[in-house]
mmCIF file of the C-alpha atoms, coordinates in Angstrom:
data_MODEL
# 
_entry.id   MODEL 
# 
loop_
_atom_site.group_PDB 
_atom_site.id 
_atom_site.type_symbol 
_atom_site.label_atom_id 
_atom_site.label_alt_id 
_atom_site.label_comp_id 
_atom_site.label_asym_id 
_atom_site.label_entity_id 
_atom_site.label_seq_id 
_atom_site.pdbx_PDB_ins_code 
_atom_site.Cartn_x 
_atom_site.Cartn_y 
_atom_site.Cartn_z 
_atom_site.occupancy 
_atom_site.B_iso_or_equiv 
_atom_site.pdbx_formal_charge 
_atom_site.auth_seq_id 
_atom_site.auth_comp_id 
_atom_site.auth_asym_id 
_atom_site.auth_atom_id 
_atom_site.pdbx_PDB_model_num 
ATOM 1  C CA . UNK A 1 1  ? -7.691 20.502  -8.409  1.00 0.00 ? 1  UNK A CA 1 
ATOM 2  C CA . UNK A 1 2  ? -6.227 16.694  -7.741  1.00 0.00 ? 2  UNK A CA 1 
ATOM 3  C CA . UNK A 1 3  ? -5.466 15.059  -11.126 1.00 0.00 ? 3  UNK A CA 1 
ATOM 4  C CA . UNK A 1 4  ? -7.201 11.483  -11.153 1.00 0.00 ? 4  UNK A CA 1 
ATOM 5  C CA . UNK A 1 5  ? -4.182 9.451   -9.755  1.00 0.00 ? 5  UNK A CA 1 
ATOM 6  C CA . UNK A 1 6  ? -3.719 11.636  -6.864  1.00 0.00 ? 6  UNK A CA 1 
ATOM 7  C CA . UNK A 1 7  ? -7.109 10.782  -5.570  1.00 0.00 ? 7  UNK A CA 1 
ATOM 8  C CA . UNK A 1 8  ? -6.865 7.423   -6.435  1.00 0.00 ? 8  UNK A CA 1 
ATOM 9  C CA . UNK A 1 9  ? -3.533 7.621   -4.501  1.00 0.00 ? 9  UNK A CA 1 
ATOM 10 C CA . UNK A 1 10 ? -4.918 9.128   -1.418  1.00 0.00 ? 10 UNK A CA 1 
ATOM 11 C CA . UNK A 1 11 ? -7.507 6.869   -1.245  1.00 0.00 ? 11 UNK A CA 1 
ATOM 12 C CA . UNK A 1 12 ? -5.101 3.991   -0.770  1.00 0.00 ? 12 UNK A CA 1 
ATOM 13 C CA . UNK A 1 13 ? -3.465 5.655   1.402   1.00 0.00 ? 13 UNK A CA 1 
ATOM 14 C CA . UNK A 1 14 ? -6.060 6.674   3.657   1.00 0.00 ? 14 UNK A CA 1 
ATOM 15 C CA . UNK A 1 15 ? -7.574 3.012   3.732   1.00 0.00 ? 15 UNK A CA 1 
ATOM 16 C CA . UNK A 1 16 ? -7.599 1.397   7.006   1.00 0.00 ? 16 UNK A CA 1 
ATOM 17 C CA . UNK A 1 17 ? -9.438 -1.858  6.565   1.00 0.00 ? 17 UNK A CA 1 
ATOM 18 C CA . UNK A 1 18 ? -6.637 -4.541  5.100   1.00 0.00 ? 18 UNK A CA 1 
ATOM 19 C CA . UNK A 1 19 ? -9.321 -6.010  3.107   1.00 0.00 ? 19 UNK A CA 1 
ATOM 20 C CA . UNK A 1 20 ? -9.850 -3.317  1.272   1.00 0.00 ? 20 UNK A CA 1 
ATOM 21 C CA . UNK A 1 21 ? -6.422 -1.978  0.883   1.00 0.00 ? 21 UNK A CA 1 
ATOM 22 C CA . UNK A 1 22 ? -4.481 -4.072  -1.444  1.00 0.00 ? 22 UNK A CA 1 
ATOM 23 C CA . UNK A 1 23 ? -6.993 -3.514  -4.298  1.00 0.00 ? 23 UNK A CA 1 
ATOM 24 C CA . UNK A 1 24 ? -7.034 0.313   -4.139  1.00 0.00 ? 24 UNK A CA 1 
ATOM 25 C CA . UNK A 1 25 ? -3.210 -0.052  -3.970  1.00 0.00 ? 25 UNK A CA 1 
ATOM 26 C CA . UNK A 1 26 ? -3.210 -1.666  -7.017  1.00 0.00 ? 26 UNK A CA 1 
ATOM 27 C CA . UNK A 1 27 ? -5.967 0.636   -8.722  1.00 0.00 ? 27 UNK A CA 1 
ATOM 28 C CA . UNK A 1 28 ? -3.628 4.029   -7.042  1.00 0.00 ? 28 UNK A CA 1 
ATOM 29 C CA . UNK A 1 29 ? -0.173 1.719   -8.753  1.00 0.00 ? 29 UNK A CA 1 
ATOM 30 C CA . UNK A 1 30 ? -2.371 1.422   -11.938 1.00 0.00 ? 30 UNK A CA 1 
ATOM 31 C CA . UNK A 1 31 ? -3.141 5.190   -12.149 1.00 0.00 ? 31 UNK A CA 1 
ATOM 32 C CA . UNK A 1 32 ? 0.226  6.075   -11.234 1.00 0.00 ? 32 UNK A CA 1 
ATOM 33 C CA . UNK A 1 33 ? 2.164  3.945   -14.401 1.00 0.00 ? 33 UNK A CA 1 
ATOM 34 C CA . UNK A 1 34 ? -0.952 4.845   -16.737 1.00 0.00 ? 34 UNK A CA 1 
ATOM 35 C CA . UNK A 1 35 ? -0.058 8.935   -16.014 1.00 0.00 ? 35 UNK A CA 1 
ATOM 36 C CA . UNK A 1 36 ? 3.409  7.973   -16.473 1.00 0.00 ? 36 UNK A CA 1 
ATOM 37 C CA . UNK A 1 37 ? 3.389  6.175   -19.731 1.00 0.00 ? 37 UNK A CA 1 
ATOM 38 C CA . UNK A 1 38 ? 1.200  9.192   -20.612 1.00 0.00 ? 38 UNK A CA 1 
ATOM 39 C CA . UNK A 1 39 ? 3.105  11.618  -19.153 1.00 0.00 ? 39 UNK A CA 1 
ATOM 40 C CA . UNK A 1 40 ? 3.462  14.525  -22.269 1.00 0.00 ? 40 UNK A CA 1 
ATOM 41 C CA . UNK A 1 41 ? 4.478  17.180  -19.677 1.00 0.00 ? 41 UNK A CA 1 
ATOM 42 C CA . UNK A 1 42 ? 8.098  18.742  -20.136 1.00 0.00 ? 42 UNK A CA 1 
ATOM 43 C CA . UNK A 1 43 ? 10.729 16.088  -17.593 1.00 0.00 ? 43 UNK A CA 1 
ATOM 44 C CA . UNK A 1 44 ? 11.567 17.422  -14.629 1.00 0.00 ? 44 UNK A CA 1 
ATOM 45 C CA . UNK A 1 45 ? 7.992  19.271  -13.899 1.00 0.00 ? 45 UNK A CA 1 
ATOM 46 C CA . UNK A 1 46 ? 6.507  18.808  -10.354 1.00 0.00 ? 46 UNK A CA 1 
ATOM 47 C CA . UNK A 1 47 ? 3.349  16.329  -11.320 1.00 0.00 ? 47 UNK A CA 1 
ATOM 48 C CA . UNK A 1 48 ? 6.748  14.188  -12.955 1.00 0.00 ? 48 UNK A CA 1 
ATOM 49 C CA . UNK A 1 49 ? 8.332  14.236  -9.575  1.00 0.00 ? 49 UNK A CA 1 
ATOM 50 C CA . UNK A 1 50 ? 5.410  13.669  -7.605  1.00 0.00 ? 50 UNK A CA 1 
ATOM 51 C CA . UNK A 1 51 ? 4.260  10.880  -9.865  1.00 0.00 ? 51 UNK A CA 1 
ATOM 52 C CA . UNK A 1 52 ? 7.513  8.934   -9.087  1.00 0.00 ? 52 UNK A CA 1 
ATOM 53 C CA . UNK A 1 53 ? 7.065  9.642   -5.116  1.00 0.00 ? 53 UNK A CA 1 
ATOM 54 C CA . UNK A 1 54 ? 3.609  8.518   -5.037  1.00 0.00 ? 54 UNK A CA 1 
ATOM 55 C CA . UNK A 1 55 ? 4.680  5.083   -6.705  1.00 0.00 ? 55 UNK A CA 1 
ATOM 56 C CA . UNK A 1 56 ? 7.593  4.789   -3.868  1.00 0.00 ? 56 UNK A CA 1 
ATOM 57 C CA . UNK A 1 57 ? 5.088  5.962   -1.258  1.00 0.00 ? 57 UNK A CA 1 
ATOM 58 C CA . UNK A 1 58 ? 2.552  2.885   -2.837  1.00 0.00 ? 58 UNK A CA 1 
ATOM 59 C CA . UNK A 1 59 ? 5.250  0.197   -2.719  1.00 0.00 ? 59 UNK A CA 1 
ATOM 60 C CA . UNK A 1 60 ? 6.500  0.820   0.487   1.00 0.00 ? 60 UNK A CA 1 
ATOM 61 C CA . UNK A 1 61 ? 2.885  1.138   1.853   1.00 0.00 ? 61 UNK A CA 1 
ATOM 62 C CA . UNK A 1 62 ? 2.424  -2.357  0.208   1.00 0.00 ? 62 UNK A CA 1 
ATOM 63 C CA . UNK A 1 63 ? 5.689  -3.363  2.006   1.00 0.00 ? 63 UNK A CA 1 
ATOM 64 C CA . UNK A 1 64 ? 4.366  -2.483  5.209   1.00 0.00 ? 64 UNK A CA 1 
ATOM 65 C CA . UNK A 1 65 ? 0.711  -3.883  4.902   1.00 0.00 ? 65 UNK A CA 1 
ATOM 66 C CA . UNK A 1 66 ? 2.542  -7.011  3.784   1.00 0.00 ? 66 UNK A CA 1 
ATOM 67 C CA . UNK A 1 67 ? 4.708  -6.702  7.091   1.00 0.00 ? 67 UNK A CA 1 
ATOM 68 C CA . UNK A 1 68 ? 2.088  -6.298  9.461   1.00 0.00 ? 68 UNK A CA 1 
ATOM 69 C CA . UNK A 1 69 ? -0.229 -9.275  8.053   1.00 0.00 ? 69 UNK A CA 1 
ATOM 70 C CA . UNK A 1 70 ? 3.349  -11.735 8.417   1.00 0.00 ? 70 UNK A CA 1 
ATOM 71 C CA . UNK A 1 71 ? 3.101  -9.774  12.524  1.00 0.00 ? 71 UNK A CA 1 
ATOM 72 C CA . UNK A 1 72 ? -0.123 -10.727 13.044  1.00 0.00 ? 72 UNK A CA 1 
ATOM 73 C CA . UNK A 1 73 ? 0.621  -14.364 11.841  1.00 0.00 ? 73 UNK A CA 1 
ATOM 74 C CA . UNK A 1 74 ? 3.678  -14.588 14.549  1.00 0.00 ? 74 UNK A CA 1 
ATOM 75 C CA . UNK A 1 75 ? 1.754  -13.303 17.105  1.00 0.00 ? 75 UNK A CA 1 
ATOM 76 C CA . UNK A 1 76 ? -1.312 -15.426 16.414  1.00 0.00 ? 76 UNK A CA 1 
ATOM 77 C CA . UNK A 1 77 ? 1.490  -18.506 15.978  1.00 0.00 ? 77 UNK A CA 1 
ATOM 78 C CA . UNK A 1 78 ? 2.674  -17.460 19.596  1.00 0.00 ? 78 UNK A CA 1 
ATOM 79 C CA . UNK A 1 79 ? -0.863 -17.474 21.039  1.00 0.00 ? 79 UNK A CA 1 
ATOM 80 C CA . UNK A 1 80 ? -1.684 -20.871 19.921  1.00 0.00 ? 80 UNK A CA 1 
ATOM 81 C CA . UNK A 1 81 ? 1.527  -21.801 21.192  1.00 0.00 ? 81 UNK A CA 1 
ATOM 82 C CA . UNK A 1 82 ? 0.922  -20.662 24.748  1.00 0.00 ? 82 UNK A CA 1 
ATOM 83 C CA . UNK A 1 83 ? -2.522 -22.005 24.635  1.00 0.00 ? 83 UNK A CA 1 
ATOM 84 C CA . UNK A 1 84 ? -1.271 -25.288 23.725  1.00 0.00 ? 84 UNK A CA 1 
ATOM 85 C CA . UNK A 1 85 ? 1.639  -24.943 26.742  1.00 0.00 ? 85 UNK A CA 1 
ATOM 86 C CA . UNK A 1 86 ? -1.281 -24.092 29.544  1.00 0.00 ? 86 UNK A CA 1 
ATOM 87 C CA . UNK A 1 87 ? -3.219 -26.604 28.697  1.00 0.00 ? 87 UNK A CA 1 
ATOM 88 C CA . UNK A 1 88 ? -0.363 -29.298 28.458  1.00 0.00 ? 88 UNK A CA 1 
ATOM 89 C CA . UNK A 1 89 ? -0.476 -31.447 31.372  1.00 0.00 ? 89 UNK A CA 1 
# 
């Protein structure tokens, strides 16, 4: 059975819709530091290891989201500017 944090991790993950995703990234980072600070396991277990590799796997899927939204505003940028070109005289 999935401890809390992994399926509040996999549900960020999964999420397609940018509107939604930022706040179950933050709710999946949440979880993820709130099992870590308490984290009474012995170091080294598996849920230890896979607790720090969900928390890289959340910031670089921030990283990425964040990426593609500052794409979308080139490309929109680009398509005004070739609007604005075709319909100079």
């Amino acid at each position: 059975m999935a401890c809390d944090w992994e399926v509040v991790f996999q549900d960020a993950v999964r999420e397609a819709d940018p509107m939604l995703a930022e706040a179950k990234i933050r709710k999946a980072e949440v979880a993820i530091f709130n099992r870590i600070y308490h984290f009474s396991a012995r170091p080294g277990c598996a849920e230890e290891q896979a607790l720090f590799d969900a928390l890289v796997t959340i910031r670089l899927l921030r990283s990425l989201r964040q990426l593609s939204g500052l794409v979308l505003q080139v490309l929109s940028c680009a398509e005004v500017g070739t609007k604005l070109r075709q319909a100079a005289p």
